[in-house]
ZAMARGU-4260 file (C-alpha; in steps of 0.2 Angstrom, whole numbers, plus 5000, padded with zeros to 4 digits):
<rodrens>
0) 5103/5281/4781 | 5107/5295/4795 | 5123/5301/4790 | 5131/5317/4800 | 5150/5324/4803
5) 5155/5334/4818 | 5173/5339/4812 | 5174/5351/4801 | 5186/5368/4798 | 5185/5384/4788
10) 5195/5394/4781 | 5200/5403/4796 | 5210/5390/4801 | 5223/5395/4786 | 5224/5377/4781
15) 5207/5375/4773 | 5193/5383/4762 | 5176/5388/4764 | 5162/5395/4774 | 5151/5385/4784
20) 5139/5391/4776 | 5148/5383/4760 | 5149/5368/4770 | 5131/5368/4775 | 5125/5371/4757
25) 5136/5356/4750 | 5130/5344/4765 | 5112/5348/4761 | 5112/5340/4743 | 5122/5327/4751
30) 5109/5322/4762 | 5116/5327/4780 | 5104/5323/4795 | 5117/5333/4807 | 5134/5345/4806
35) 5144/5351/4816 | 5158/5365/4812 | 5169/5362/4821 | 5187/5373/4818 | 5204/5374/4826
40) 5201/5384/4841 | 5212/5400/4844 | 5222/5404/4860 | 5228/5420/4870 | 5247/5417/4864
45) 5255/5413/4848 | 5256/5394/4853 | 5252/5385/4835 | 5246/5402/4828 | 5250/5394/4809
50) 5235/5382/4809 | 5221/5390/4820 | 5212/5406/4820 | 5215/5421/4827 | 5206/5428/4842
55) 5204/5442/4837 | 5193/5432/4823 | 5182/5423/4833 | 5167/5437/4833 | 5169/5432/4815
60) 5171/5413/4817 | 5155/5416/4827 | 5144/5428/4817 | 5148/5417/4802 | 5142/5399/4810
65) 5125/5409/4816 | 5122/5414/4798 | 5124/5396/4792 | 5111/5391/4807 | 5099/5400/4801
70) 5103/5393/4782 | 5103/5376/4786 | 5088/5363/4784 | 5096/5351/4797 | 5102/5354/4815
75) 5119/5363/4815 | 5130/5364/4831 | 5147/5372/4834 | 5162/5372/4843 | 5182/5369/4844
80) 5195/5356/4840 | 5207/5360/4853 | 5223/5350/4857 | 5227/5346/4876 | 5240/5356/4887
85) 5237/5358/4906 | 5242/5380/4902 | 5226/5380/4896 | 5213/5372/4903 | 5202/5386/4910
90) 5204/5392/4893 | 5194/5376/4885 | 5182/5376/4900 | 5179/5395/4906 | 5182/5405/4890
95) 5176/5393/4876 | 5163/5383/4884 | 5155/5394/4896 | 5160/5412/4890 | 5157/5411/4872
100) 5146/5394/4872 | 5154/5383/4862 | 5141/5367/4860 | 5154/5356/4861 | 5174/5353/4861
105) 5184/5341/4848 | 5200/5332/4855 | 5213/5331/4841 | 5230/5327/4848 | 5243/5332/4836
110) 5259/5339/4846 | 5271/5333/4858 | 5281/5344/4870 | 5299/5343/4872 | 5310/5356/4882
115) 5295/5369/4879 | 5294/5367/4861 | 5279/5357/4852 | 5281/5346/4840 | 5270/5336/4828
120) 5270/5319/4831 | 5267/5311/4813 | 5281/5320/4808 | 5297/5317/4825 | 5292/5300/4830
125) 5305/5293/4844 | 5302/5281/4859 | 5301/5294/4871 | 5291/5305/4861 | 5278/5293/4860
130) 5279/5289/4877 | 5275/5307/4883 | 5262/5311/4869 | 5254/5294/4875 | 5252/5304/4892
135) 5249/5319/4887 | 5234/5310/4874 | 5227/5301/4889 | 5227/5316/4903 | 5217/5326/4889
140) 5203/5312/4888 | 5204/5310/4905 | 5202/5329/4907 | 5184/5330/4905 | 5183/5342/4893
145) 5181/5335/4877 | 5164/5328/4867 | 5173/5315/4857 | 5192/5310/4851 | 5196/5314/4834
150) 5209/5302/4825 | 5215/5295/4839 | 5227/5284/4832 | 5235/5300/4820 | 5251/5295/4828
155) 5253/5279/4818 | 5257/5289/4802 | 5273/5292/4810 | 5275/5273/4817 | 5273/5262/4802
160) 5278/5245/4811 | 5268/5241/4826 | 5279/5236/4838 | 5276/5229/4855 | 5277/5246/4862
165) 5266/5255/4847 | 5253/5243/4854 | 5254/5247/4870 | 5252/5265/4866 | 5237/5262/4855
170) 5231/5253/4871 | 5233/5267/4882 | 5223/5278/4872 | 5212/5266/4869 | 5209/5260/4886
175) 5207/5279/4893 | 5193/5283/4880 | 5184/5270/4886 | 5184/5270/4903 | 5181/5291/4901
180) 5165/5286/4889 | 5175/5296/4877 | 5168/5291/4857 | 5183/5291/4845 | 5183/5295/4827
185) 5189/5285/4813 | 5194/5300/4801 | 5189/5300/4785 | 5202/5313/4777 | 5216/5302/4784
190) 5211/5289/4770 | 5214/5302/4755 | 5235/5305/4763 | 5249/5296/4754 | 5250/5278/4760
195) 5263/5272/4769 | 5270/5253/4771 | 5266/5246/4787 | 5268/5229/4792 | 5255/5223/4779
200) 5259/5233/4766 | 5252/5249/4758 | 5241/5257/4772 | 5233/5276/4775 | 5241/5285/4789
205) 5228/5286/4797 | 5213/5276/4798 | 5225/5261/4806 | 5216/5244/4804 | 5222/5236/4818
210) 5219/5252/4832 | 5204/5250/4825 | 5201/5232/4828 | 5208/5234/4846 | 5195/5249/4849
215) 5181/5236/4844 | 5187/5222/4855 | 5188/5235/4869 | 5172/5241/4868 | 5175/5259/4862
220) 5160/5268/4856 | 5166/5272/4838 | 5162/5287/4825 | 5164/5292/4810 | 5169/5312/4805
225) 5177/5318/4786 | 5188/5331/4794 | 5180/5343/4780 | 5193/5355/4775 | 5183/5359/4758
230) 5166/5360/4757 | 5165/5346/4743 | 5172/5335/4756 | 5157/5338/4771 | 5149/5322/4770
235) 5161/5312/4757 | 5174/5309/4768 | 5163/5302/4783 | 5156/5289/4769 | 5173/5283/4767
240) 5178/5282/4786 | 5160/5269/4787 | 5167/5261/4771 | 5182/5258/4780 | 5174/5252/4798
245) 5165/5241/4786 | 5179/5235/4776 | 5190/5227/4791 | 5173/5222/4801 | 5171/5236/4815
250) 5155/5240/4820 | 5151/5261/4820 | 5138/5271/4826 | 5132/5289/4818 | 5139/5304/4829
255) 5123/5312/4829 | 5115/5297/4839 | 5129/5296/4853 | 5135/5311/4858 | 5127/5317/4871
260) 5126/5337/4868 | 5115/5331/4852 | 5104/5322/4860 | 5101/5334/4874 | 5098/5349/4863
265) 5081/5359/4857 | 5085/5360/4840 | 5074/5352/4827 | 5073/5332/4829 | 5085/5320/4817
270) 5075/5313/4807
</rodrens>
């Protein structure tokens, strides 16, 4: 069985550990067809400095996932997960993609603005919050800019009781992915946070089993990614985001055989 991950961080970020070459060793005796490192991409301000490299670290970030290329025994790509603000779409599109030739882009909408500020979702939840990250989530897929949605439904960690207008949001996102052809990710280091009660009882955060089940009646073209922030976690985590498609009966595809950049590229074949 194929299994790959394309969301995966080091060190730089300040919230994880290892190198990719770490990352690359560990998913080799795991088995890994495909990788992707894939880490929090920096910006020319100090906006959300405390959870993404530096640019002044990216001829490192860069010299240190060429290293690992040459290491690896199966195809490795590289590129950003980069949140969604208008301010910096040339910077996503000009200096990521086409000046320093990111393989591909990772959408991970964590943050909503708010009088100029940004805050974390999961953690100020509020009716018009939601509303305007649910806008925000869905001009970002609709951007063009992004190779596939990483926890799309992250959100829900701060809305435990689905409510009418928690659905509809979960529809919106939903809805936008699909028409964009946009894959979304059910996240495998989501399933490892503290559980919350929902309206079923104990839950994860994130994976959320009925987004989930609302992505599959849509249609969405679905992954599964560990979100490595160790290297012991590579490949693990995405074996337990397939264990939870398989668990509440949504049908997943390996990342490696969907998104597009893969497929298109000269490195060696998956096998």
């Amino acid at each position: 069985m194929n299994i790959s991950s394309f969301h995966t961080h080091t060190w730089l970020c300040k919230h994880a550990s290892g190198k990719p070459e770490d990352y690359v060793a560990q998913a080799a005796l795991d088995g890994c067809s495909a990788l992707g490192i894939s880490d929090h991409c920096p910006y020319p301000d100090p906006t959300w400095s405390g959870s993404r490299m530096e640019l002044s670290q990216l001829p490192e970030y860069l010299n240190l996932v060429t290293a690992a290329q040459e290491k690896a025994s199966f195809p490795l790509f590289w590129g950003f997960e980069c949140e969604w603000h208008p301010a910096y779409e040339s910077w996503y599109r000009d200096f990521l993609r086409a000046e320093m030739g990111a393989e591909y882009l990772v959408y991970g909408s964590h943050w909503v603005e708010e009088n100029g500020e940004f805050w974390y979702i999961p953690e100020y939840p509020g009716a018009q919050r939601l509303i305007r990250y649910t806008e925000m989530t869905v001009r970002g897929i609709q951007s063009g800019l992004y190779d596939f949605i990483a926890h799309p439904d992250i959100f829900l960690a701060g809305y435990p009781k689905l409510t009418d207008t928690i659905r509809s949001a979960c529809r919106d996102i939903i809805y936008a992915a699909v028409d964009a052809n946009l894959p979304m990710e059910i996240n495998g280091l989501g399933l490892t946070r503290t559980p919350l009660i929902g309206d079923s009882g104990p839950r994860a955060p994130y994976p959320v089993r009925e987004f989930w089940e609302m992505a599959a009646d849509a249609g969405a073209t679905i992954i599964c990614n560990s979100d490595a922030h160790r290297p012991e976690d590579v490949l693990t985590l995405a074996h337990g985001a397939r264990a939870f498609a398989k668990e509440i009966g949504v049908s997943v595809q390996d990342p490696a055989e969907v998104l597009p950049f893969v497929r298109a590229s000269d490195k060696t074949e998956i096998s």
